[in-house]
C-alpha positions as CSV (number, residue, x, y, z in Angstrom):
1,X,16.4,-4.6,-12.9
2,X,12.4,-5.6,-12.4
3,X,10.5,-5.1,-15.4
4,X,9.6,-1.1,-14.8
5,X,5.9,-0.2,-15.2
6,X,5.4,3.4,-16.9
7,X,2.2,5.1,-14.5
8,X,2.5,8.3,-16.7
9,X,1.2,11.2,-14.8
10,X,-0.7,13.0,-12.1
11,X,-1.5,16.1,-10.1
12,X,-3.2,16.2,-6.9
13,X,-4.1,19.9,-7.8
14,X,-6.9,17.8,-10.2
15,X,-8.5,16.4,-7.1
16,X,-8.9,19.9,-5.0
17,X,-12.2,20.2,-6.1
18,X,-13.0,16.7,-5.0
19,X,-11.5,16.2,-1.6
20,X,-11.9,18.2,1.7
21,X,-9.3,21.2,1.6
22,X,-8.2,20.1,5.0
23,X,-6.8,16.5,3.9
24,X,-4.8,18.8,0.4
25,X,-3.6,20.7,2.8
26,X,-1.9,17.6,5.0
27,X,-0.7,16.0,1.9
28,X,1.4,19.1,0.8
29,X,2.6,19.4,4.3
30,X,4.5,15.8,4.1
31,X,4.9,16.4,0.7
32,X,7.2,18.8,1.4
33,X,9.0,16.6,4.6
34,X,9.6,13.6,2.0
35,X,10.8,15.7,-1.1
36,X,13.3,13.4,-3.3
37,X,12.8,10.7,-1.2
38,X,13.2,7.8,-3.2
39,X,10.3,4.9,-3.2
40,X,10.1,1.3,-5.0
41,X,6.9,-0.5,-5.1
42,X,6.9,-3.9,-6.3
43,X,4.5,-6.6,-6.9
44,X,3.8,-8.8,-9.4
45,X,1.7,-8.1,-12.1
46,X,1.0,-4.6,-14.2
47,X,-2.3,-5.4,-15.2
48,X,-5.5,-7.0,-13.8
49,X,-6.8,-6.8,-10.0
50,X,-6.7,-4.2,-7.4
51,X,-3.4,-3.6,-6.7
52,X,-2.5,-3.2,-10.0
53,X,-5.2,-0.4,-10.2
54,X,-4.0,1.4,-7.0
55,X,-0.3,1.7,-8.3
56,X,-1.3,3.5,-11.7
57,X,-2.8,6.2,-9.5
58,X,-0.8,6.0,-6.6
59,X,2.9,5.7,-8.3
60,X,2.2,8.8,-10.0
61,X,0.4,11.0,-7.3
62,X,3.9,10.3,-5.0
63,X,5.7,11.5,-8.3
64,X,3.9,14.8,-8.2
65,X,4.3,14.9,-4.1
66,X,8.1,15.3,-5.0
67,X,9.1,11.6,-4.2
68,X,11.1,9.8,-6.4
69,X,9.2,7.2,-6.9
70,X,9.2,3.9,-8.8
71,X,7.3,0.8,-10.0
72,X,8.5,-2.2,-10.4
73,X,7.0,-5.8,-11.6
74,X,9.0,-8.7,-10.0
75,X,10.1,-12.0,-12.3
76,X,7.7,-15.2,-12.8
77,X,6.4,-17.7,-15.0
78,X,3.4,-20.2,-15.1
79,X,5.1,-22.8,-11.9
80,X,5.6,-19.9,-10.1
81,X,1.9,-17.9,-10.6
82,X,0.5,-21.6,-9.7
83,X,2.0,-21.7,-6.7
84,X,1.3,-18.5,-5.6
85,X,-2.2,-18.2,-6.2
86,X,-2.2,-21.7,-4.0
87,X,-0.9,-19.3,-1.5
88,X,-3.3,-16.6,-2.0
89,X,-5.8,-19.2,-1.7
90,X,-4.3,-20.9,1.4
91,X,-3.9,-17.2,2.9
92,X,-7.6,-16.7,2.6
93,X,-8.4,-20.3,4.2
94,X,-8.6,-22.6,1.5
95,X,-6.5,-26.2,2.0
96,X,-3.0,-26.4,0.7
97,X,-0.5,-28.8,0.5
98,X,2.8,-26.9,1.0
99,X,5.4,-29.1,-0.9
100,X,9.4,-29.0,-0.7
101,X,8.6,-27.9,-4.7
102,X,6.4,-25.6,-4.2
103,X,8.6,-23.8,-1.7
104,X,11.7,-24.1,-4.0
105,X,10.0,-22.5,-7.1
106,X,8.5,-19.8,-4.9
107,X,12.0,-18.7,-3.5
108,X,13.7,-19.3,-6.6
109,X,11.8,-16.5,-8.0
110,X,12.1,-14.1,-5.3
111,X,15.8,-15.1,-5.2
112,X,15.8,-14.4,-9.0
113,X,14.0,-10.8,-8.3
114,X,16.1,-9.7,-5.4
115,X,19.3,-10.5,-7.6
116,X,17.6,-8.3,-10.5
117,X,17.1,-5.7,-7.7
118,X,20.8,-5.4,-6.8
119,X,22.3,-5.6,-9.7
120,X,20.2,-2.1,-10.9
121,X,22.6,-0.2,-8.4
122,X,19.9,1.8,-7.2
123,X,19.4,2.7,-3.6
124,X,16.2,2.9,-2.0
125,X,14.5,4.5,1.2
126,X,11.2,3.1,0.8
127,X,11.0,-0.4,-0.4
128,X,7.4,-1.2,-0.5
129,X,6.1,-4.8,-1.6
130,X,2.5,-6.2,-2.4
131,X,1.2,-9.6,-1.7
132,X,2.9,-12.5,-0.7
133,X,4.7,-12.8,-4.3
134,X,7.6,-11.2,-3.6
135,X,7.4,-11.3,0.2
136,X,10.9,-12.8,0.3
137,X,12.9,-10.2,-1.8
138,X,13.5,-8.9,1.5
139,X,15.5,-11.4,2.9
140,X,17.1,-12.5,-0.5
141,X,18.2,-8.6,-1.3
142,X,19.9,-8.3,2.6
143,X,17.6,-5.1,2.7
144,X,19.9,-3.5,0.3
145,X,21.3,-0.8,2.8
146,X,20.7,-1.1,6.4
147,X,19.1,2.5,5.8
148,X,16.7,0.8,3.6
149,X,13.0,0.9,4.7
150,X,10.9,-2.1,3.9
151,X,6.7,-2.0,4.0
152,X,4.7,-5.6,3.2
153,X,1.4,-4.5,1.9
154,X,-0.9,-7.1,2.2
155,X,-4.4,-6.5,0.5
156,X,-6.1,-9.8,1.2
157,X,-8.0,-11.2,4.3
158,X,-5.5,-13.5,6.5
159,X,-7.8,-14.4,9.3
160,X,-8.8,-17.9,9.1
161,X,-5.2,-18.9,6.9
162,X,-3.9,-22.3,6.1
163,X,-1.4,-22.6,9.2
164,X,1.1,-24.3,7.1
165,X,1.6,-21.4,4.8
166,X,1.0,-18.3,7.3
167,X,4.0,-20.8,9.4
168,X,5.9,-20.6,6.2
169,X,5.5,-17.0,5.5
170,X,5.3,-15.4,8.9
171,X,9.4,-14.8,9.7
172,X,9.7,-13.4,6.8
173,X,6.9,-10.9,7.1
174,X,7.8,-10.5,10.6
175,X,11.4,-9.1,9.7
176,X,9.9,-5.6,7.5
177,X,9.7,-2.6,9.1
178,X,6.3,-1.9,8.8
179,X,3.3,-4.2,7.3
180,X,-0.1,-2.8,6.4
181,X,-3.3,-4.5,6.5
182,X,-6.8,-3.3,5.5
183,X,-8.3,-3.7,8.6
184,X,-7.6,-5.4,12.3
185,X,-9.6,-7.7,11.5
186,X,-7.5,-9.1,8.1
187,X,-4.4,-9.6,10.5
188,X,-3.5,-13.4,11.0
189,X,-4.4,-15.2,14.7
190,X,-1.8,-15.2,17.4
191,X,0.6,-13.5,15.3
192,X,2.7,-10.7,16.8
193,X,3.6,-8.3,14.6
194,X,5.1,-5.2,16.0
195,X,5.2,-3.1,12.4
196,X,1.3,-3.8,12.0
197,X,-0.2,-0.4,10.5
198,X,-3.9,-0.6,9.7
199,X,-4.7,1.3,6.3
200,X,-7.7,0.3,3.5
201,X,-6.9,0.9,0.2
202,X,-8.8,3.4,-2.3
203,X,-10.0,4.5,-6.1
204,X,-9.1,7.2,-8.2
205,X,-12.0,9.1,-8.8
206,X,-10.6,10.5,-11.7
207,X,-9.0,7.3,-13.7
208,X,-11.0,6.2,-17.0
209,X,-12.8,3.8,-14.7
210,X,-14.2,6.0,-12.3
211,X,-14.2,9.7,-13.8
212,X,-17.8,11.1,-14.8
213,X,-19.5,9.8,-18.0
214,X,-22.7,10.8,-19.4
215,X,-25.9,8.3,-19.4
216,X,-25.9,8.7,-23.3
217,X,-22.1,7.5,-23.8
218,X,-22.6,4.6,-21.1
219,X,-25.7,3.4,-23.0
220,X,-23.8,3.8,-26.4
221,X,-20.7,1.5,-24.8
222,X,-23.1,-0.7,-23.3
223,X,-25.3,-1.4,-26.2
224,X,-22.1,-1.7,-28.3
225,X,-21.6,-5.3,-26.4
226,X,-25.1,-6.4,-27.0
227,X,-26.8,-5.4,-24.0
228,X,-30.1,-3.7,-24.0
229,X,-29.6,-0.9,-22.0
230,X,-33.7,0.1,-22.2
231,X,-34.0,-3.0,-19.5
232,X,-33.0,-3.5,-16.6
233,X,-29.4,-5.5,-15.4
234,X,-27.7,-6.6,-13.0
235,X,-23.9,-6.4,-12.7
236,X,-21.0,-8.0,-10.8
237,X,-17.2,-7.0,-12.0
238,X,-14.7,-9.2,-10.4
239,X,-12.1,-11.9,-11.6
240,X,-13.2,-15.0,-12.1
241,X,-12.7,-17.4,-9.1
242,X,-14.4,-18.9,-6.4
243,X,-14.2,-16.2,-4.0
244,X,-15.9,-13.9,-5.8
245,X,-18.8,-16.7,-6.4
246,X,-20.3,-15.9,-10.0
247,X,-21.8,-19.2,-10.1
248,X,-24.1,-18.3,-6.6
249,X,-24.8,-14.7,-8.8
250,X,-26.2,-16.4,-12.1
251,X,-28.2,-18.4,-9.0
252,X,-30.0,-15.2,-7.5
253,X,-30.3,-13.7,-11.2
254,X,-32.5,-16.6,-12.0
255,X,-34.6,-16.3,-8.8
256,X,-34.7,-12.3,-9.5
257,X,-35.9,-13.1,-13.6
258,X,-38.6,-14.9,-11.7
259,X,-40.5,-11.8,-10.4
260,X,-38.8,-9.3,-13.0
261,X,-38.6,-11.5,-16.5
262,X,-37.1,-8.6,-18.6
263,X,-33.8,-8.6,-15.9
264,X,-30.5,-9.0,-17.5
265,X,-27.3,-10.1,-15.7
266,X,-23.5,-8.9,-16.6
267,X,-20.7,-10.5,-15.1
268,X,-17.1,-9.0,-16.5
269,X,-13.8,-10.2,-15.3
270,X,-10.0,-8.8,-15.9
271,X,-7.9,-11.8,-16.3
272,X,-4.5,-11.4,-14.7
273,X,-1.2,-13.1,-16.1
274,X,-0.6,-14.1,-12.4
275,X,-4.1,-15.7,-12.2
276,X,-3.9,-19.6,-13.9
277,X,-6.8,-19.9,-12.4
278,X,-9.1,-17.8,-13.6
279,X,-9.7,-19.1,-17.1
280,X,-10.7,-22.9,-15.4
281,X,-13.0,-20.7,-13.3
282,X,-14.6,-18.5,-16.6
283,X,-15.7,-22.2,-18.2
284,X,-16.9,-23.3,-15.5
285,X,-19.5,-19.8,-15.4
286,X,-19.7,-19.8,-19.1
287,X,-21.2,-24.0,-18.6
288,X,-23.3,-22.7,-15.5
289,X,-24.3,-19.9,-17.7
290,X,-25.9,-22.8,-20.0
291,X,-26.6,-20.5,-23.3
292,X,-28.7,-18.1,-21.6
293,X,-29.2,-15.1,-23.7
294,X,-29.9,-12.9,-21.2
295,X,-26.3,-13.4,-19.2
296,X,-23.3,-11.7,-20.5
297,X,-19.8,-12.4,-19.7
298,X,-17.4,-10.1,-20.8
299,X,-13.6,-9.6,-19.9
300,X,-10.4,-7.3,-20.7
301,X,-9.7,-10.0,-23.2
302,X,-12.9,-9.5,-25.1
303,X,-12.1,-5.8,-25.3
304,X,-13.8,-4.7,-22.1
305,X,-11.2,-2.3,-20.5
306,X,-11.6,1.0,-18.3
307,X,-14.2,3.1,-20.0
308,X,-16.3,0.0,-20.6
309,X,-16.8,-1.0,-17.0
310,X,-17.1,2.7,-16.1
311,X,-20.0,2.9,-18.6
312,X,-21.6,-1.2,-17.3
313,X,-21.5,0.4,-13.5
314,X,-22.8,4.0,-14.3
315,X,-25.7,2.4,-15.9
316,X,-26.0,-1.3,-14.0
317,X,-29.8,-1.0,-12.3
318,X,-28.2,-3.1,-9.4
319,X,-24.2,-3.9,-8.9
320,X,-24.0,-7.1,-6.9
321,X,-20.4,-8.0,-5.0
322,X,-21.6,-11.7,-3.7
323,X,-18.7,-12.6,-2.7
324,X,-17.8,-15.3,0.1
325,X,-14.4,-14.2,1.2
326,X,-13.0,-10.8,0.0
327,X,-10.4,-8.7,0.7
328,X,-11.5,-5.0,0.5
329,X,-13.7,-5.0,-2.6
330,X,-12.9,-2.1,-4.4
331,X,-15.3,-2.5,-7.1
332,X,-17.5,-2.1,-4.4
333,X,-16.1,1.5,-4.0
334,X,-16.3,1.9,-7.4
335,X,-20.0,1.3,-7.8
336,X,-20.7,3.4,-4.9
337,X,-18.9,6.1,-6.4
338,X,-21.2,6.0,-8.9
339,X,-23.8,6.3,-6.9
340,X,-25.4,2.8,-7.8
341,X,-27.4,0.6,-5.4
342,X,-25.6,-2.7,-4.0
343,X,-26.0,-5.4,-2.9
344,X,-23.2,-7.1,-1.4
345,X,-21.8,-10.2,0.8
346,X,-21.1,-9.2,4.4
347,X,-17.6,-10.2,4.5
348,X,-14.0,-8.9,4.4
349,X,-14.2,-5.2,3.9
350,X,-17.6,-5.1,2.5
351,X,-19.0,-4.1,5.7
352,X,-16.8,-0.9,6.2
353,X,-18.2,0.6,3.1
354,X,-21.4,0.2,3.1
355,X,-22.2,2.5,5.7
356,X,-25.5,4.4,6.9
357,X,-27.8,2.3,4.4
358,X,-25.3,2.8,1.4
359,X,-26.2,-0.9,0.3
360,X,-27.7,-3.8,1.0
361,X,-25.8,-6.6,2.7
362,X,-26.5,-10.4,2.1
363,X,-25.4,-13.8,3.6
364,X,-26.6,-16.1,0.8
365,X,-28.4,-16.4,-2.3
366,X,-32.0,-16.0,-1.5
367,X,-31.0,-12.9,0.4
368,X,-29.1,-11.4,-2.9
369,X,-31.9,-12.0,-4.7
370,X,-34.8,-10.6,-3.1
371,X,-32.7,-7.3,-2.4
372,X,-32.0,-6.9,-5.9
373,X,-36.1,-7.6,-6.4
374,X,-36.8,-5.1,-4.0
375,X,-34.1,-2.6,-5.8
376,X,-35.6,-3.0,-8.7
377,X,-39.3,-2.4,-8.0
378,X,-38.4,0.4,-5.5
379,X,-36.2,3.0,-8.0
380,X,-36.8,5.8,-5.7
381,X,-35.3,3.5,-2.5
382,X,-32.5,2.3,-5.2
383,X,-31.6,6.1,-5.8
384,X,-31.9,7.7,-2.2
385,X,-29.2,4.5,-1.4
386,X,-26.8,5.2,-4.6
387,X,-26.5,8.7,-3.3
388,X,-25.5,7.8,0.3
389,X,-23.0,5.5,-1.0
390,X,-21.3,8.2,-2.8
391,X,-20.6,10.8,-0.2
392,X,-18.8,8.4,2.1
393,X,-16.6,6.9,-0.5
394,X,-15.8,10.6,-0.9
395,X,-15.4,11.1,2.4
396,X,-13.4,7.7,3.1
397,X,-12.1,6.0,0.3
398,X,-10.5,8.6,-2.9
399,X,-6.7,7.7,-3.2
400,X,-5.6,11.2,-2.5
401,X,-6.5,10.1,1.6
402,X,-4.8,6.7,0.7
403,X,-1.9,8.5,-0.2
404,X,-1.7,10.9,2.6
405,X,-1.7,7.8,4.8
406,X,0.8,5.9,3.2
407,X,3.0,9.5,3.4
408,X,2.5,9.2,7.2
409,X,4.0,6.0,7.4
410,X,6.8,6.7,5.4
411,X,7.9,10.3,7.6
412,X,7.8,8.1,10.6
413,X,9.9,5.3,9.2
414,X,12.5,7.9,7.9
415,X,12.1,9.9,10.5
416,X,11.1,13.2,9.3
């Protein structure tokens, strides 16, 4: 079998209080439609990035909806993560060579999984897989059972991709019975998919990394990592590569530190085992950082988990997302959750949250810097913006609507 990830547990009676009566009301409606039916989600890491994130709250929350549901981590190594994260690359626009070896390692893996898969003797109605790592178990596993419903998630932005990998990819997409994108917008060019389903992804409110905490405990945690939580800082909390551009961050810091001297800048990563990357990319910031004692870079391998980037964002004076291709952004969601002005690129799913002057949108690095300038001499226009940032991520983006959407999808499939 797939290596099984434990979610523990959740209720959505702990969100009532949270979310509009109507949409608790819906989910306990299909709830009761899809009771025992019997879910797998698989992608391929349990730690470390979005997805990840989603599936600790959503795996559980379909538990408690009566599903019998399931997560499971496909197999990989090192040859395999590098090729993929070529392909998450390419998928996003960036050149790739696609090699007879790179194709070979990438289906020997998914061939590898899908065998794992059959040989648990388990049968599925839902199978529902995330990102293009294990987009091939479908065709590798036969579908399992012809009842066997299968849902390709994908939670990046393929709009612009590298043609030789979308080519590659695209009949085997083609053949699930459903695939989700974030938005319309995300969906590849002149490709005709007839199971497209258009739902964004969401936060748990009530996770370590997003449930209340008071000012005093986030300045405790904060000064605990040598930050000087009686100035001001900036923040930006996303892996280390060039999509998320930390290097064109630590550029509008120093242009910010310019007007206000005593700004400080955080940047914290979660390094993922199915990121090689990312560790080329934190040296190269750490070098661009050039011993700067005012710039912090902190990850979940120098002890910076949950409750420490709940406490950087619930304090952060301005979160920044400057990213230059993205594909929903949740910390995004989670800053405005917390009711903390942003500043963000206007790309990807950016946009869709930041809604009715809940942020600050930017196109390059002057523009980054003189809205976090203007946040930071204007606290009254920085706190009137936090709070309208809030109320639509309740409104919009809490996983318990995430998961009433993805309940949908699965009574139509099945039919019930």
């Amino acid at each position: 079998m797939l290596q099984q990830v434990n979610a523990g547990h959740k209720s959505l009676a702990d969100y009532r209080s949270i979310i509009r009566r109507e949409l608790y009301e819906e989910i306990q409606d299909l709830s009761q439609r899809l009771k025992g039916a019997r879910v797998l989600h698989v992608n391929a890491t349990a730690f470390g990035g979005g997805v990840a994130e989603i599936l600790y709250t959503l795996v559980p929350l379909m538990r408690d909806a009566g599903l019998e549901a399931e997560w499971g981590v496909m197999l990989g190594a090192e040859p395999f993560f590098n090729v993929t994260k070529g392909f998450h690359n390419a998928l996003q626009g960036a050149p790739y060579n696609l090699t007879i070896e790179s194709r070979a390692i990438y289906e020997e893996y998914n061939r590898e999984s899908a065998a794992a898969l059959a040989r648990s003797g388990k049968e599925w109605d839902i199978v529902f897989i995330h990102d293009p790592q294990p987009a091939l178990l479908k065709h590798f596993s036969g579908g399992l059972t012809p009842e066997t419903k299968w849902i390709w998630r994908c939670h990046i932005d393929t709009s612009t991709p590298n043609e030789g990998v979308l080519n590659y990819l695209s009949p085997y997409i083609r053949d699930y019975d459903a695939q989700i994108y974030t938005m319309k917008e995300y969906t590849p060019p002149d490709v005709d998919l007839p199971g497209l389903v258009i739902i964004p992804p969401a936060i748990d409110p009530l996770s370590p990394k997003n449930m209340a905490l008071s000012t005093d405990d986030a300045r405790f945690i904060t000064n605990q990592f040598g930050v000087d939580p009686e100035r001001p800082f900036l923040l930006q909390v996303s892996r280390f590569d060039p999509w998320k551009d930390p290097l064109g961050v630590i550029d509008a810091y120093r242009m910010v530190k310019e007007e206000v001297p005593e700004v400080q800048l955080v940047l914290v990563g979660s390094m993922a085992h199915d990121d090689p990357e990312g560790w080329d990319y934190w040296y190269k910031t750490v070098n661009y950082a050039a011993g700067d004692s005012d710039i912090f870079l902190f990850s979940n391998l120098t002890n910076v988990g949950a409750i420490e980037v709940n406490a950087f964002q619930s304090l952060a004076d301005v979160v920044i997302q400057k990213s230059i291709r993205e594909g929903f952004g949740l910390v995004v969601t989670e800053a405005l959750w917390k009711a903390r002005p942003l500043v963000a690129g206007r790309v990807g799913g950016i946009p869709m949250q930041v809604d009715q002057g809940g942020g600050i949108l930017v196109d390059n690095v002057p523009e980054a810097a003189a809205a976090c300038t203007k946040l930071l001499k204007d606290p009254e226009f920085a706190r009137r913006m936090g709070r309208r940032g809030k109320e639509h991520v309740r409104e919009h983006y809490l996983t318990p609507r995430l998961l009433r959407d993805d309940l949908k999808l699965f009574a139509e499939l099945l039919n019930v």
